[in-house]
C-alpha positions in Angstrom: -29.9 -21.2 24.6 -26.4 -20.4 25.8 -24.0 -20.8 22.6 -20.8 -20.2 24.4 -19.4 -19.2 28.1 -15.6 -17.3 27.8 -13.0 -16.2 30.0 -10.5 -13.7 29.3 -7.7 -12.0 30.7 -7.0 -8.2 31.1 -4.3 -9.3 28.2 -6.9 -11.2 26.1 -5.9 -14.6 26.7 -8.4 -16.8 26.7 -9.0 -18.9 30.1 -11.7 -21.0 29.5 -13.7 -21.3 25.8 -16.6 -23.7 25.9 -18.6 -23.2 22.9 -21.8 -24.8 22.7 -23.2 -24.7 19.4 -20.8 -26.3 16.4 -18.3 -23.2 14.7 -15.3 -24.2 12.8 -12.2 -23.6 15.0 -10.1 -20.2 12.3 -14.0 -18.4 13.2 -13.6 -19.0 16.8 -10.4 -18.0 16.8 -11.2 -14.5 14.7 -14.3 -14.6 17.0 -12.4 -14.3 20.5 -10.3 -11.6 19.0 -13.2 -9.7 18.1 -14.8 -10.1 21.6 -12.1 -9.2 23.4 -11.3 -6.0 21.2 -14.8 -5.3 22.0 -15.0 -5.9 25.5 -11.7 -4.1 26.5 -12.1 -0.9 25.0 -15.2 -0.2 26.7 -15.3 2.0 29.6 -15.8 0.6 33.3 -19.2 2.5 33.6 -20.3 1.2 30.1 -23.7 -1.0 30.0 -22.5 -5.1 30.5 -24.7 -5.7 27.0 -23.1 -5.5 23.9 -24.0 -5.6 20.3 -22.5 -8.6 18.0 -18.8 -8.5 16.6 -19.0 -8.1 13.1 -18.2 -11.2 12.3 -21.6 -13.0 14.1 -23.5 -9.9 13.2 -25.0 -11.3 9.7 -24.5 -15.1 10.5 -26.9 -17.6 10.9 -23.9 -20.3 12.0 -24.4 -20.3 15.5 -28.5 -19.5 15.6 -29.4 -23.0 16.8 -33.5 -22.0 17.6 -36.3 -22.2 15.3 -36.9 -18.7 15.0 -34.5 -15.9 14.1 -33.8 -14.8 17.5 -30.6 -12.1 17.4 -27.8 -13.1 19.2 -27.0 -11.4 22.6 -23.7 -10.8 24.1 -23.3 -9.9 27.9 -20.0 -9.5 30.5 -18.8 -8.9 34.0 -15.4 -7.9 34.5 -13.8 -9.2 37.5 -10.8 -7.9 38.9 -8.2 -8.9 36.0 -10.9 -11.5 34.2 -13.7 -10.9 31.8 -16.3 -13.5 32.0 -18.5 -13.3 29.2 -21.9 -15.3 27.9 -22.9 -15.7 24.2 -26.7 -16.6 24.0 -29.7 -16.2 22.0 -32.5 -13.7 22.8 -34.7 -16.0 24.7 -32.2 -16.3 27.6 -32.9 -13.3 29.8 -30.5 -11.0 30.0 -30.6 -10.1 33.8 -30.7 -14.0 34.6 -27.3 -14.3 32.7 -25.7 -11.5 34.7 -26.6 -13.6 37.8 -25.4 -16.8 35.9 -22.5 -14.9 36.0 -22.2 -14.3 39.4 -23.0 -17.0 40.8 -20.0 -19.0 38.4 -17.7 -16.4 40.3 -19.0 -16.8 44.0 -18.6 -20.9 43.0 -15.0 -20.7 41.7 -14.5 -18.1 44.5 -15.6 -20.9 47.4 -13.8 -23.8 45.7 -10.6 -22.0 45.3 -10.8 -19.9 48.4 -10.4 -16.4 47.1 -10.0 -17.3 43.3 -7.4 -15.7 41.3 -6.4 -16.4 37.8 -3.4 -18.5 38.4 -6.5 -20.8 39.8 -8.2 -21.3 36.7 -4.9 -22.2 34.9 -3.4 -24.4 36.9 -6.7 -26.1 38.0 -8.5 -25.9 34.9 -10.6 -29.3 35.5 -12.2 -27.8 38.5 -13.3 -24.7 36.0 -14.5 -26.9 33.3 -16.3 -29.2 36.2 -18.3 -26.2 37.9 -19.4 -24.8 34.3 -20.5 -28.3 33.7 -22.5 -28.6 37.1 -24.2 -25.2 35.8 -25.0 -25.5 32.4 -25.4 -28.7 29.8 -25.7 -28.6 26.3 -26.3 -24.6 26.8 -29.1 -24.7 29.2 -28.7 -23.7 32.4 -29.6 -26.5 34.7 -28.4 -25.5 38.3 -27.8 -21.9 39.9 -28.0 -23.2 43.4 -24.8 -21.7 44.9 -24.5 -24.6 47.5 -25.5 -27.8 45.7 -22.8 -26.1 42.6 -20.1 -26.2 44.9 -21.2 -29.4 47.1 -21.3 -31.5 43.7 -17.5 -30.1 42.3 -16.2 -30.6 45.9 -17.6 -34.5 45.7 -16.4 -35.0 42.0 -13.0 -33.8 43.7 -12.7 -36.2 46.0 -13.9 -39.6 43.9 -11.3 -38.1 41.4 -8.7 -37.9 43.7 -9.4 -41.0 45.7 -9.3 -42.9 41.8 -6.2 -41.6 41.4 -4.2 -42.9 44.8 -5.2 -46.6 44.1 -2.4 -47.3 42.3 -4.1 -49.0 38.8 -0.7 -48.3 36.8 1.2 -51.0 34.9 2.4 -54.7 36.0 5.9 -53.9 37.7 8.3 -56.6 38.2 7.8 -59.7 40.3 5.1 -61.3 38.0 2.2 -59.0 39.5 -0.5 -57.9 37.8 -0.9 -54.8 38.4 -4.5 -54.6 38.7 -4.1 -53.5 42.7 -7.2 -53.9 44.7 -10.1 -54.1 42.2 -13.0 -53.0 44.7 -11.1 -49.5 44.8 -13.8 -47.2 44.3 -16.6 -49.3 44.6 -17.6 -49.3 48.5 -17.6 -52.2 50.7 -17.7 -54.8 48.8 -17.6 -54.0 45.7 -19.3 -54.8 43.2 -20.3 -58.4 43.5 -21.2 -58.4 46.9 -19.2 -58.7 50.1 -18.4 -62.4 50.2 -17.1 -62.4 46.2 -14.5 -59.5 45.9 -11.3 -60.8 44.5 -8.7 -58.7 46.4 -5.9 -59.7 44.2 -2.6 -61.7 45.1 
């Protein structure tokens, strides 16, 4: 099981932190410190595996399996980003890594030659792609095409929610309720000859 995905910056600046087994928030906070101490003074040729920070190393808070299975901690640095994966022993390895890669070559389609002002500024496209990968900490689609297909699509229903103009009752006596079949197809969502199409 996967029991968190991070992103880092050169600077240590977290970019994205989606933990998914329970911690308190003052250990994840002493946590990413410790990861990214880790991380960054390692050399460039330096294995992508890594033993635990100290402050995992003797902890049984985030060991969510049955068994005691160690936890494993594994990067790729990218450029001026460190993507790392925290997961226990029965996740392999190598099939992170490609995890991994194939998070980057996804963020790198959507944003057209991603960069880390990217991940700030659109943050709910990040959080949406991880999501379309992994759930609950299992990985549920690697699938390059259908990843990026499915964040593109949630995109555009986001996007075409937003233009329909729901907002508040302005003057006039409206009420501000628009066109209810917005989003709903032709027709909506009592049929084609019972859509109320408001006043």
């Amino acid at each position: 099981m996967i029991n968190a995905v991070l992103v880092f910056n050169n600077q240590g600046a977290p970019r994205l932190t989606k933990f998914y087994s329970q911690i308190e928030v003052p250990l994840q906070q002493r946590l990413l410190s410790q990861i990214f101490s880790l991380i960054s003074n390692r050399s460039p040729s330096a294995c992508n595996f890594l033993p635990l920070p100290p402050l995992l190393a003797g902890s049984n808070s985030w060991n969510t399996s049955d068994a005691d299975e160690p936890l494993t901690l594994l990067y790729r640095h990218y450029a001026t980003l460190y993507f790392i994966v925290i997961s226990d022993s029965l996740e392999s390895p190598l099939g992170l890594l490609d995890l991994i890669q194939v998070f980057v070559q996804a963020l790198d389609q959507l944003f057209e030659n991603v960069c880390e002002l990217d991940l700030i500024f659109n943050f709910e496209t990040l959080h949406a792609t991880l999501e379309e990968m992994i759930i609950g900490g299992c990985v549920v689609e690697t699938d390059l095409n259908k990843i990026v297909a499915c964040v593109r699509e949630a995109g555009k229903h986001a996007k075409g929610n937003s233009r329909g103009g729901m907002g508040g009752g302005g003057g006039g006596g409206g009420s501000g309720l628009g066109n209810l079949t917005m989003g709903m197809g032709r027709g909506g969502f009592m049929g084609s000859d019972m859509v109320w199409t408001g006043r």
